[in-house]
N, C-alpha and C positions, 0 to 999 in steps of 0.2 A: 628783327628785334625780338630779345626774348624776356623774358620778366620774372622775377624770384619774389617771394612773398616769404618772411620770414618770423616765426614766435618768438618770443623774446624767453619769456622764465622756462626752463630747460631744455631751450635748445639753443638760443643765444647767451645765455646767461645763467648763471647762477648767483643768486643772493646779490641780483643788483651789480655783481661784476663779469663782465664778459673775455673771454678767454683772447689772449692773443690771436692763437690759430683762425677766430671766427672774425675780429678783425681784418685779421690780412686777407681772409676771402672776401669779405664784403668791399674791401679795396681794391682786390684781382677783378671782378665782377663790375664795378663802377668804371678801373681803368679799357675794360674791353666795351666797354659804353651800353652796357646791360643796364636793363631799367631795375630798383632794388627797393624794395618797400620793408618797413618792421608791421607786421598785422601780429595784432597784440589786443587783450582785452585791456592796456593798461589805458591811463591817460593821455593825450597828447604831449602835455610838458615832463612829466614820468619817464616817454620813451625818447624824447627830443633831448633830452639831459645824458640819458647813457649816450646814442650814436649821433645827434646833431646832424651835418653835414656830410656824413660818412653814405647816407642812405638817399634816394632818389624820393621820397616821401614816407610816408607813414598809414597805417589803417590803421587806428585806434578804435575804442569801446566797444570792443568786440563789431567789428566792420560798418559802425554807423558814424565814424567821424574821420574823415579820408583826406591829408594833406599832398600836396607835391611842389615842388621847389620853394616851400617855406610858405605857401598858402594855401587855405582852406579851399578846397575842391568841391567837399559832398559833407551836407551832414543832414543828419536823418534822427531830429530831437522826438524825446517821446511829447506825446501831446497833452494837452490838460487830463482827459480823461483817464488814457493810459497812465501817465503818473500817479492821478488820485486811487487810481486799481491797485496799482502795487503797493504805495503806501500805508492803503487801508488793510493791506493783507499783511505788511509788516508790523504793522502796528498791531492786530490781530493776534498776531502769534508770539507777540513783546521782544519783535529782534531789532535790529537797526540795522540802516542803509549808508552806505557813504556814498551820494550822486555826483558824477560827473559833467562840467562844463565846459565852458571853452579851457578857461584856464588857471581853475579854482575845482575843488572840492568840497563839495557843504555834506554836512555830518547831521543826520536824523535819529535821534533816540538811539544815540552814543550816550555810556558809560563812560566815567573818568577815566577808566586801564587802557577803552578802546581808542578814547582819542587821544591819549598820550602814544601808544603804538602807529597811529595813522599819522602824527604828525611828527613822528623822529622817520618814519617812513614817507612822507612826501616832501617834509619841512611845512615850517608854521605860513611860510608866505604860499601856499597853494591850498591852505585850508581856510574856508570860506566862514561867513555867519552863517547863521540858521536860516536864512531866510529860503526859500521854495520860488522866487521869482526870476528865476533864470533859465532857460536853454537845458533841459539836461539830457545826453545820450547814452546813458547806460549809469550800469551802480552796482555795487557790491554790495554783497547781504553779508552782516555780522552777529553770528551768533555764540553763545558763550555754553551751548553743551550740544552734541552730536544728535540728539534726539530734537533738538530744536534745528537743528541741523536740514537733517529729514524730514523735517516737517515742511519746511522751508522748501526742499525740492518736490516733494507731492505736491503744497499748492500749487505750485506754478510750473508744473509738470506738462502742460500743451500750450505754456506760453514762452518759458525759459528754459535755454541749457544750461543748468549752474554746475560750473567749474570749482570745486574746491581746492585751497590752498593749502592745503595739505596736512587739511584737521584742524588747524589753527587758528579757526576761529571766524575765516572768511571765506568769500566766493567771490570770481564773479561772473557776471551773465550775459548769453546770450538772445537777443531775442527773437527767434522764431520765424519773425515776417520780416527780418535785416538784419541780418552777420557776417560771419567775416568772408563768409562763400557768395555773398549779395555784393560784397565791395569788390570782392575780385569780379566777378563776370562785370560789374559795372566800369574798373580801369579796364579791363581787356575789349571794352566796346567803345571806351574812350579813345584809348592808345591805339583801335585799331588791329590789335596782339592776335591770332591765332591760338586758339587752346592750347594747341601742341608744343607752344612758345611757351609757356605756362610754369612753373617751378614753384609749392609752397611744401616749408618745411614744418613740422608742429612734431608734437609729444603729448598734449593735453585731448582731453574730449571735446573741449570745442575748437578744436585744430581739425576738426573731422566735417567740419563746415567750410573749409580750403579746398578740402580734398572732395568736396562736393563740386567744385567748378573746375579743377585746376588740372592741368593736362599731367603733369607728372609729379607725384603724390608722396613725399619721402617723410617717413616717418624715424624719429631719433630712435638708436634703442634703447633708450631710455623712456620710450614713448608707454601710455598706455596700452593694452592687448586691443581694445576699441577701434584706435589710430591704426596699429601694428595691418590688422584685419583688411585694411583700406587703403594700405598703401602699396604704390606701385614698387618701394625700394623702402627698405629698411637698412639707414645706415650705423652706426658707430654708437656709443653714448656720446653726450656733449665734451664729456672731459677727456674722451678718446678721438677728437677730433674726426666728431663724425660728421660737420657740414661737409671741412673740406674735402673728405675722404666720398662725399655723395657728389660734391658738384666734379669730380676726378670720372668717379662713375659715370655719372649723366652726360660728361664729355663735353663740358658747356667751359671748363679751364684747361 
């Protein structure tokens, strides 16, 4: 049995839409009965909306909420304490959070511009009340200038890897003691899986948390130099059809 682990924003997708060509792999891959995960920092219903059915499960928030055949496996919520840490450090530095849940997003010391962007970006039925009394495994940090930005990554510099979107005003995170390189070694002892059976594709800097467990390490080239660094195989860009052109390589289609 072998197992693929895949990023979704610039390696499966761009702008929320995914290329034919990575479709058809990810169907080549399922018909040859290969196990197929999306590990994504996004939300579960975020990433369950692009590929649905197409994929063998999901790692979501950045590797602390872990589905398979349409049920919850593994999830690994921050605790009272941990939450009240980070909150008090975002509030601190006057940015906002958007936390993640099962199946809702709640919006913390959000600005009017930001929650109009978050919710033409999730839609209004996935954005939550205010309220802080739920499950949360992960959250994006939103800031509205680059120096607040930075700041944002120094404090939480030995606790989180923040992934920025690319200036635009958010991030999001990973955390340190569970990401997305702690859900893969944790399916691969589930399932059984040999490292060597192993496949995770990424682009981003916290794609370099895959390539910490994963037996064969293919970075887009579209990838960060971080990623690039760390990988066993450097394929294609996304739009040059560079899954299919990697799992061609790896000899696994």
């Amino acid at each position: 049995m072998k197992i693929f682990f895949f990023d979704i924003d610039g390696t499966l997708a761009i702008n929320k839409k995914v290329p034919d060509g990575n479709i058809n792999a990810l169907k080549l891959l399922k018909d040859k009965g290969y196990l197929t995960f999306i590990c994504s920092g996004r939300a579960p219903f975020y990433a369950f909306k692009l590929f649905g059915n197409l994929v063998s499960g999901y790692v979501c928030c950045n590797g602390r909420y872990i589905l398979y055949n349409n049920e919850k496996l593994h999830g690994e919520a921050l605790n009272k304490e941990e939450l009240k840490y980070y909150l008090n450090k975002i509030k601190e530095l006057n940015a906002g959070a958007m936390l993640v849940s099962d199946d809702k997003s709640y919006l913390y010391r959000t600005n009017e511009a930001q929650r109009k962007v978050l919710i033409k970006e999730y839609g209004n039925e996935h954005i939550g009340d205010d309220s802080l009394d739920h499950p949360f495994y992960t959250f994006d940090l939103l800031y509205t200038s680059l120096k607040q930005r930075d700041a944002l990554i120094e404090a939480f510099k030995d606790k989180l890897m923040i992934n920025d979107h690319g200036g635009h005003g958010s991030t999001d995170c990973s955390t340190i003691n569970f990401d997305k390189g702690s859900a893969i070694k944790y399916l691969l002892e589930y399932f059984n899986i040999d490292v060597n059976d192993s496949y995770a594709f990424g682009d981003g800097y916290n794609d370099q948390a895959m390539f910490r467990e994963a037996g064969h390490k293919i970075a887009m080239g579209n990838a960060v130099d971080a990623l690039k660094e760390k990988a066993t195989y450097v394929t294609a860009n996304i739009e040059d059809e560079g899954i299919m052109k990697a799992l061609i390589h790896e000899e696994v289609l």
